[in-house]
N, C-alpha and C positions, 0 to 999 in steps of 0.2 A: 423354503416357503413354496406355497402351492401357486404355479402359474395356471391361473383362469382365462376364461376366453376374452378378447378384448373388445370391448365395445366402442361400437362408432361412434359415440359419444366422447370416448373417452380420448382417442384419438384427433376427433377434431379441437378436441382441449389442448392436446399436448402438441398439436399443428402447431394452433393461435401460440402457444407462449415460445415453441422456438423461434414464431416465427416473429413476433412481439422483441424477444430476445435479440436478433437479429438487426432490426429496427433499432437498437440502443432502445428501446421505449421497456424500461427495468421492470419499472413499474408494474405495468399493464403485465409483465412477462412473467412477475411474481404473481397476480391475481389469476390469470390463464393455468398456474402449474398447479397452485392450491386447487383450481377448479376441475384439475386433471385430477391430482390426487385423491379427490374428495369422491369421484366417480371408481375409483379406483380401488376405494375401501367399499364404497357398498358393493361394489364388483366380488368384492373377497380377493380381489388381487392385488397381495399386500408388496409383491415384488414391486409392481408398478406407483403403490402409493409412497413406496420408498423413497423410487428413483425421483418421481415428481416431485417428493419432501425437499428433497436435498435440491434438484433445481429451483425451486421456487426461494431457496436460503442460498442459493448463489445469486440469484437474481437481487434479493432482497440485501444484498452483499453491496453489488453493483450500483443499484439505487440510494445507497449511504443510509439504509436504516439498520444501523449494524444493531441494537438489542434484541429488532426481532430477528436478526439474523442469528445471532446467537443465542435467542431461546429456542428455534426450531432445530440447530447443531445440537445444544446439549440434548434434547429429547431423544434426535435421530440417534446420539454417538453409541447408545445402552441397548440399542433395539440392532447391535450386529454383533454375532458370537465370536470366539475366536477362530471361528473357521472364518471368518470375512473380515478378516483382520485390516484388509484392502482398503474394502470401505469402510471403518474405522478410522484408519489413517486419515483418508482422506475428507471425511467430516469434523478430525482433530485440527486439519489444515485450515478448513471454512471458520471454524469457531478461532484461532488463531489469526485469522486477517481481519473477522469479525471485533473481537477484544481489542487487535492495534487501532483499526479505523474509532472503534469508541475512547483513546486516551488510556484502556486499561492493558499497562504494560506488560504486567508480570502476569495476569493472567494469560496473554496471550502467548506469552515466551512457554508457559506451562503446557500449552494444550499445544503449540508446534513440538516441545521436547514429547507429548504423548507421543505423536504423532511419529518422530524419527524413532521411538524405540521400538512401536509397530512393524516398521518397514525397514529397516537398520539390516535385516537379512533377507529382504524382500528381493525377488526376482524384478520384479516391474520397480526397472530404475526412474523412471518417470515420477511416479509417486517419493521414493525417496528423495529424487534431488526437490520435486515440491517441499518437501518436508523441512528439510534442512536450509530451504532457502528461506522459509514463513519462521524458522525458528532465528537466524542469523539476524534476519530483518527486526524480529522483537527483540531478542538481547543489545544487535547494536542501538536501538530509540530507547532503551532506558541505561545506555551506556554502559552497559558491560561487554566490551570491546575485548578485551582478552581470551572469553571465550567464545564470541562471536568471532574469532580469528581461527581458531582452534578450530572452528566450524566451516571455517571459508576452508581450511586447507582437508577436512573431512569430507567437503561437496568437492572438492577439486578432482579427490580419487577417486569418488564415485562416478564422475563423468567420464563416457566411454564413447567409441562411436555409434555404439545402441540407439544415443540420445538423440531426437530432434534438435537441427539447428536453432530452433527459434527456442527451445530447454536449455540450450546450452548457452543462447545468448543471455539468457535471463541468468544464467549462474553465474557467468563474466561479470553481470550488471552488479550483482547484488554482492561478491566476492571485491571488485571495484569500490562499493558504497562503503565498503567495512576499509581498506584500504585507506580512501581519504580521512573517514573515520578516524583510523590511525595515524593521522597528518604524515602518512607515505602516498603524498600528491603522483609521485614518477609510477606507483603501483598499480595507483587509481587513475589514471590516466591510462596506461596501460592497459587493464582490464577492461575500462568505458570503452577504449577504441577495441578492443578484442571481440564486444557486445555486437558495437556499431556496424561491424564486418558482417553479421549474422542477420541482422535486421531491416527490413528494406518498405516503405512506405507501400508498394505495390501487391506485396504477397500478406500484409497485418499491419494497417496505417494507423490502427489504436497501437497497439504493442511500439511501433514508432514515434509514436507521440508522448507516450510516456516513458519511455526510454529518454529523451530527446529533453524534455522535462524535468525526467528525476537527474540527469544529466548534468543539466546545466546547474539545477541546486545544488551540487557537488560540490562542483568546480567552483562556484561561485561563494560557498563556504570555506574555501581553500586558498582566497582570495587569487582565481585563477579569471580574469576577467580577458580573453583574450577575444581574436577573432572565432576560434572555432567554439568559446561557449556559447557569445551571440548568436552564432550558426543555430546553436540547440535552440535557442530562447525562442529566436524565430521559427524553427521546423516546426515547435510545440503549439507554439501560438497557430501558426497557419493550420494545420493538422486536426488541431480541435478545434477551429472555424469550420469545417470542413465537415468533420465526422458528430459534433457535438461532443459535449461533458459532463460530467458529473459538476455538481457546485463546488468539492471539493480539488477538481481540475481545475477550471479556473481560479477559486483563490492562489492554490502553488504557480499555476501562472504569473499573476499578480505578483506573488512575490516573489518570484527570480526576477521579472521584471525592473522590482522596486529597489531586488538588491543592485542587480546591476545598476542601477542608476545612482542609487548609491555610492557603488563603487567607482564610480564614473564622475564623482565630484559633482551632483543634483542632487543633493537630500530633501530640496522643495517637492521634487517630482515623485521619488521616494515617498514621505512622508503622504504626498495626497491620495497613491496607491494602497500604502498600510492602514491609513486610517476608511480604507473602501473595505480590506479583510476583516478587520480589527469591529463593524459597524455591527454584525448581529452575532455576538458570544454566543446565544443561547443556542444558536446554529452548528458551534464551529467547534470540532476537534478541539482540548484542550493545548496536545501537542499543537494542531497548527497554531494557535493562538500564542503559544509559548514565541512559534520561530516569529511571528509578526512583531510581538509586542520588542520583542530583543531587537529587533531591526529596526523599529519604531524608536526605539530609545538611542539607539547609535545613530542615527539618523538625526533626530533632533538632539543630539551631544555636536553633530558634525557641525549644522545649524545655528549654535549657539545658544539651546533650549535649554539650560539646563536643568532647572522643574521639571519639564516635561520629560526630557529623558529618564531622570530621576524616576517618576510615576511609571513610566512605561518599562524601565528595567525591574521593578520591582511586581508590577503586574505578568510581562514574560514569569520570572523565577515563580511564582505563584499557580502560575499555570503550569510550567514544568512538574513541578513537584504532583498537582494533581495528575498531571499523565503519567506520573510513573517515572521520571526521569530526570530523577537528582544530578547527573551530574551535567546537565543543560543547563539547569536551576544555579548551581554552580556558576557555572560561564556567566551565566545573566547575572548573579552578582557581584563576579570579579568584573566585570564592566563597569560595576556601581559603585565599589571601591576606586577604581581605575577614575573615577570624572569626580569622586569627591575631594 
């Protein structure tokens, strides 16, 4: 494409949304990059209205509006030839986090497998291990765990010393997720701490916070209720008081919270957190809604609910199924059998 001269205009556009970006303020970050973009095309410089597409669909990522996140990926994904195979991939990757954050599974597992077959012989390992970790992440949420293992041990060889320590701790992380996954708690233990080692509040206190986060949901699905998950539940909790969240941050908050309490023998304290996630559906991930309503239902089984459990396990499976992930849907109603 033809790089044209850049106008001042166009630059203090694309200032405001890094620096918007920056700010956690998604939002604003996403209106700033369109407005960069937009200068950019009557510019005739299609390279820069590109690069601002695609930030303005990461921002819009960030912010939890995944459809229009993923109608600006599919548009962007057709406008790079195979000589830009790069960015290809790496707008397969956007629409692939895009489709998990919206409940649709299998689309997403689709557009992360485009994505590794792009880069499967790519030099920029970076992009690969991206790749392979956005696809592992979707097969293991609609439970196909088998070949999300297959996958962990395909990222494993791919990591080199090439990689950024904070790449590699995300490959630990996400290699660890599939792990417990596999109810090989000593694996995913293993791995989490391998993460933990790489990760440091001072050098990426997001990336800390939700490490610390998705963390403790692990463990706490493992029934691993020790002192070092609490350690997580809290780093997560302080951390995004700290730095701010997405809405979607704090409900997983809320619910490792709820679980823990839970698992702690409170299903009263429990219960008054789920039903704080569980208050606006029209809001919320199907998936998250799936893991609320499942812990809402065990929770009030613990209680002695048993209707209410009843309703709330059968709402979980309901939602499972619509995000793509029968064999969650599964669990939730062998819990329904299991109190009938």
């Amino acid at each position: 494409m033809q790089q044209n001269f850049v106008s001042p205009s166009y630059v203090a556009a694309e200032l405001q949304a890094r620096k918007n970006r920056a700010d956690h303020d998604f939002d604003e970050a996403a209106r700033s990059a369109k407005a960069a973009a937009d200068i950019a095309r009557s510019d005739g410089d299609m390279d820069s209205w590109w690069n601002m597409t695609f930030f303005q669909a990461e921002n819009l990522l960030d912010a939890e509006d995944f459809d229009k996140c993923a109608d600006l990926a599919i548009g962007l994904v057709n406008l790079r030839g195979t000589s830009e195979r790069h960015d290809q991939a790496r707008t397969y990757i956007l629409l692939a986090k895009a489709k998990q954050g919206a409940g649709q599974l299998e689309q997403a597992a689709d557009a992360a497998r485009a994505a590794v077959e792009l880069v499967s012989d790519d030099p920029d390992v970076e992009t690969n291990v991206l790749a392979r970790q956005a696809l592992i992440a979707a097969l293991a949420d609609t439970g196909r765990l088998d070949e999300a293992w297959a996958e962990c041990l395909a990222l494993a060889d791919v990591i080199s010393a090439e990689v950024d320590d904070q790449l590699v701790g995300k490959a630990y992380w996400v290699i660890g997720n599939v792990a417990f996954l596999c109810n090989d708690v000593r694996q995913g233990l293993n791995y989490h701490e391998l993460a933990a080692a790489t990760f440091s509040p001072a050098r990426n206190l997001d990336v800390w916070a939700k490490f610390n986060k998705a963390s403790a949901a692990m463990r706490l699905a493992a029934d691993v209720a020790d002192a070092d998950t609490l350690r997580c539940i809290e780093r997560a909790e302080l951390a995004t008081d700290v730095i701010g969240g997405s809405a979607n941050d704090f409900l997983l908050i809320k619910l490792n919270r709820a679980h823990w309490s839970s698992l702690a023998g409170d299903p009263a304290a429990a219960i008054e957190l789920l039903e704080q996630v569980c208050a606006d559906e029209d809001k919320t991930s199907p998936q998250i809604l799936g893991e609320a309503y499942l812990l809402l239902g065990r929770a009030n089984a613990a209680a002695g609910n048993q209707a209410a459990a009843r309703e709330h396990l059968l709402k979980a499976a309901d939602h499972f199924e619509a995000a793509g992930a029968p064999q969650r849907a599964d669990q939730a109603r062998e819990f329904l059998a299991a109190g009938s």
